[in-house]
Every structure is written in C-alpha cells, then in structure tokens.
N, C-alpha and C positions, 0 to 999 in steps of 0.2 A: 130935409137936408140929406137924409139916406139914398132918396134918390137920386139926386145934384150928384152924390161923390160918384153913385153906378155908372150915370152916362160920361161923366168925368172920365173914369176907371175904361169903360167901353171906348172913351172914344180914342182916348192914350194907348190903348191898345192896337186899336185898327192903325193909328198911326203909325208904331212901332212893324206893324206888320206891312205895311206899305212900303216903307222904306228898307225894310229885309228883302224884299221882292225886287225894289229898284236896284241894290247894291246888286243882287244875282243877275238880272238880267244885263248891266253893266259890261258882264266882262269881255273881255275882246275875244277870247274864243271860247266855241262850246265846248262841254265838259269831252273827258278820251277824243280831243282832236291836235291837231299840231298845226303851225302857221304853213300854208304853203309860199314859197319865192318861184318869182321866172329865172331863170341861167339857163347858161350854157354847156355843153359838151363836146367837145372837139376834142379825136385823137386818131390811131390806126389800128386796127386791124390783122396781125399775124397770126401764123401757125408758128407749132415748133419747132422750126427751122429758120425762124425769123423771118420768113417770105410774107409779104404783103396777101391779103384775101379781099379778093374784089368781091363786089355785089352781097357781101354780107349783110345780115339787117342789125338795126341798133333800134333799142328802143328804150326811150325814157318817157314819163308821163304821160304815157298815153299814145305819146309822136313817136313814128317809124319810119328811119331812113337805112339807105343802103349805102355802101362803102363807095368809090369811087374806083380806078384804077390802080391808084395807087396804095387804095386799102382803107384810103382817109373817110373823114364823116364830121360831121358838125350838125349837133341839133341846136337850133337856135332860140334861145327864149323858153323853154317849155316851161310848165307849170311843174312845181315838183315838190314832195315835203320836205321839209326844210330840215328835219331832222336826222333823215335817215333816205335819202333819194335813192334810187337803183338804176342801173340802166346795164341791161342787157346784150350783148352780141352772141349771132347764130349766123351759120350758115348748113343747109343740107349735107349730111355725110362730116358735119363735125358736132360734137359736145358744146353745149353756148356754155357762153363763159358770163359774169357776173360781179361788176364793182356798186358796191352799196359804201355812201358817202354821205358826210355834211354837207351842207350848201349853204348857197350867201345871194343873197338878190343880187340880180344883173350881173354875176363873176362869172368866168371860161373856166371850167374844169377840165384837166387832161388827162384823156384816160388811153391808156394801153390795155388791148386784150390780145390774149393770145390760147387760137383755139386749137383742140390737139383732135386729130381723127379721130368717130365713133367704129367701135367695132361692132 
C-alpha cells in the first residue's frame, strides 16, 4: 500500500509540475520585453527660425527617410515598441533632435522637430 501512495504522490507531482510549466510558457510575451505595434510618423522638419530643412534624415524602427522640400516626412507602418517609440531627426551641421512617445497600432503620429545649428 506504501508503495500505491509513492507513485500516487510521484505521479500528482509531475502533474503539478507540468502544468506550472504550461501556465509559463502561455504568456503572450517573453519576460523584460514589450509588445511592438506598426504606425505611423508624419510631420516637419525646422531650424530655429522656423525655416523648413530639406533632405534631413528621420529615423524610427529601424526605417530611414529623408525630408522632402518642404521639410516634410512620413514613415509609414514601421515596427516600433509600443511603449516608448523614438524617432529621430538629423541633418549635417546641426544637433539631431529626438521625440520618444507612446504608440497605438496603425495610428499617424505627428511630430515637429526643430533643429538648432552644431557648433
């Protein structure tokens, strides 16, 4: 009978421990990570004087575009964390400037940067 309860005891255990392991492996994301969403970015480009800056780069998740003539940009879709996104603008001979945001799957963010000459 001593033995019956052992494997009893053995086997309610490994059970127990199977199902610990199922609930862990469950979760939607790995441990120290954050969900990432696709969006958007669309905005301009200034110095401070309020003058538009062509051919600036922008860069969010990885993707790098450049301003247009009128300063403008639009990164479309990028992958990005959701929690805290950055996106960058720089151009040669100025200081980048830097908006760090929340994000929302498939929304248009609008961002104004404005960068001041490096000395």
């Amino acid at each position: 009978m001593k033995r019956f309860y052992k494997h009893l005891l053995f086997a309610a255990s490994g059970t127990l421990l199977l199902a610990a392991c199922k609930k862990e492996l469950s979760t939607p994301y790995p441990e120290n990570t954050t969900p990432l969403v696709r969006t958007t970015f669309e905005g301009v480009v200034k110095d401070q004087d309020n003058l538009v800056i062509d051919s600036a780069q922008v860069t969010a998740g990885g993707v790098t575009i450049y301003t247009d003539a009128n300063g403008y940009f639009k990164l479309s879709q990028v992958l990005v964390d959701s929690t805290a996104a950055t996106v960058i603008a720089g151009k040669p001979g100025y200081d980048a400037d830097t908006a760090t945001m929340v994000t929302h799957s498939y929304a248009t963010h609008q961002v104004v940067f404005t960068l001041s000459p490096s000395h």
